[in-house]
C-alpha positions as CSV (number, residue, x, y, z in Angstrom):
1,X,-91.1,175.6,209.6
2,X,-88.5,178.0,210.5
3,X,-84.9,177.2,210.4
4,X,-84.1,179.5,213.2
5,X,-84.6,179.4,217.0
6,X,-85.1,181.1,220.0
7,X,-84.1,179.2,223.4
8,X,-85.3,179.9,226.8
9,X,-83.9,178.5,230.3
10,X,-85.4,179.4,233.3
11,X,-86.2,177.0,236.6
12,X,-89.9,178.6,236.7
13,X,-92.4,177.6,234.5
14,X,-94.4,181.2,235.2
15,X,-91.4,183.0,233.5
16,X,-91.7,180.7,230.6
17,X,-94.7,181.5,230.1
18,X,-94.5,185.0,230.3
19,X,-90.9,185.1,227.7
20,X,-92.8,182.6,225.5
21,X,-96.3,185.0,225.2
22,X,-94.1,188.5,225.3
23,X,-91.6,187.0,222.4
24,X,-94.6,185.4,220.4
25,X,-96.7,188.3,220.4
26,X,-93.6,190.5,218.9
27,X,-91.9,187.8,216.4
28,X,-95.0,185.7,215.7
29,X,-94.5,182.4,213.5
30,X,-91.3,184.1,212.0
31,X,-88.9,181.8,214.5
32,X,-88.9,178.6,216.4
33,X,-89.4,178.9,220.5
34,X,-88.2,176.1,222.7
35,X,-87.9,176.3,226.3
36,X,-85.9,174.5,229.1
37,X,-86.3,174.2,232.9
38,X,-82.7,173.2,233.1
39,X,-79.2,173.5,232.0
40,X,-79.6,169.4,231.2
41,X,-83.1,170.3,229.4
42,X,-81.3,173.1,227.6
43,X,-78.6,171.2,226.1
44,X,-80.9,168.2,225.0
45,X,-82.6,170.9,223.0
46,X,-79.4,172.1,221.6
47,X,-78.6,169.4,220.8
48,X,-81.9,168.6,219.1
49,X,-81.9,171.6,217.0
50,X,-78.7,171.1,216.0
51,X,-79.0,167.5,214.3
52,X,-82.3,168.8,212.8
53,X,-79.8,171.9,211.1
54,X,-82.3,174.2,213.0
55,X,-79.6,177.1,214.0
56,X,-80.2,179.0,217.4
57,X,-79.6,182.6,217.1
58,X,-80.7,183.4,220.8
59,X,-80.8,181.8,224.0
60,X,-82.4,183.7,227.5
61,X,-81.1,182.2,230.8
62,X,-81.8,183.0,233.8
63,X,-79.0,183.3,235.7
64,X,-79.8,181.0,239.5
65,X,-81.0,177.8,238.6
66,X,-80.4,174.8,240.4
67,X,-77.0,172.9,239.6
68,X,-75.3,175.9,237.4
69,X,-75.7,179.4,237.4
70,X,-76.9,181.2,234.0
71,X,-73.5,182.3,233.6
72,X,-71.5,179.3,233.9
73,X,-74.1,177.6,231.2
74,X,-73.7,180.8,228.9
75,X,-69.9,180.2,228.9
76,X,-70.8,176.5,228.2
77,X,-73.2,177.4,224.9
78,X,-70.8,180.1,223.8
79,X,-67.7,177.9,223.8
80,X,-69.1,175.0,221.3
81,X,-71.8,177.9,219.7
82,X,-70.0,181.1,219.5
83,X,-72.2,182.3,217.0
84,X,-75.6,182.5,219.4
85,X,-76.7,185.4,220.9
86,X,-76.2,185.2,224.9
87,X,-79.2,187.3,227.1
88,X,-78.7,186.6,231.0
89,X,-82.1,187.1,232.8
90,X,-82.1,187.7,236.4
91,X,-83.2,188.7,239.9
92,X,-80.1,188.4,241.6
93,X,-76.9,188.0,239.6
94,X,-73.8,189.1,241.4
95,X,-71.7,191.8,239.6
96,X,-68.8,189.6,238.9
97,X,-71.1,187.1,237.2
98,X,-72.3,189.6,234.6
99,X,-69.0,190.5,234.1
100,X,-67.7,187.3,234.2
101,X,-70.7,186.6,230.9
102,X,-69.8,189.3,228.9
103,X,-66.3,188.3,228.7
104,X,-66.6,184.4,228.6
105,X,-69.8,184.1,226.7
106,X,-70.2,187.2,224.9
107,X,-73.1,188.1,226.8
108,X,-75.3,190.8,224.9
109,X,-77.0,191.6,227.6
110,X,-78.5,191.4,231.2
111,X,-82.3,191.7,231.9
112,X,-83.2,192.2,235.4
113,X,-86.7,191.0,236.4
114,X,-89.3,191.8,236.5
115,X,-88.2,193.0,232.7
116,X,-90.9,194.8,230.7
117,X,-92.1,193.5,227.7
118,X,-89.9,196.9,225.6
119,X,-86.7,195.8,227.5
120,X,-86.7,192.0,226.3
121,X,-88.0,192.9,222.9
122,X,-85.6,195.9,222.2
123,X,-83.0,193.5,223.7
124,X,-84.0,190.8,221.1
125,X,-84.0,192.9,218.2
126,X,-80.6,194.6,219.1
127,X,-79.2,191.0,219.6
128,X,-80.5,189.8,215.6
129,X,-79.6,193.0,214.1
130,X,-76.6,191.2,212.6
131,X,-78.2,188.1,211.7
């Protein structure tokens, strides 16, 4: 089993399924994919991974989720994991938001959906070129 993960966060289980088929097809067995509904979800993951010495090297949020916005949780993750790469997916973010990310989490990028499958891919590998 890998020892390396990809994390994705999104409220809607449609766009799960469409980040978890798009990165699959492209990376195949060669990571670990978990997904989260939640910023709560997302952290017991984390925190999963982490006990089990399984690094995360990316996590996708969306950005409007209910309870936090993906920006506010990106700051969160990037404050006790600096190391992860941070990609912000959204429909809506606000300017200041993605701003806001790259400054206080580091944020790699921002996806707009609907992505296409290039986009998140090319975002991906540009993100784990250092790793």
């Amino acid at each position: 089993m890998s020892k390396k993960a990809i994390l994705c966060v999104d409220d809607e289980k449609i766009i799960l399924q469409s980040l978890k088929a798009q990165i699959k097809k492209h990376f195949g067995d060669r990571y670990l994919y978990e997904f989260a509904e939640s910023r709560d979800e997302a952290w017991e993951v984390i925190e999963e991974l982490d006990e089990a010495g399984i690094e995360i090297l990316v996590i996708v949020s969306d950005w409007l989720m209910p309870n936090v916005r993906g920006d506010e949780f990106l700051i969160e993750v990037h404050q006790r994991f600096p190391q992860v790469i941070t990609v912000m997916l959204t429909g809506q973010a606000h300017e200041d938001a993605i701003e806001r990310a790259k400054k206080e989490a580091n944020l790699h990028r921002c996806l707009h959906k609907p992505w296409t499958e290039q986009e998140l891919i090319e975002t991906l590998l540009s993100g784990l070129e250092g790793v």
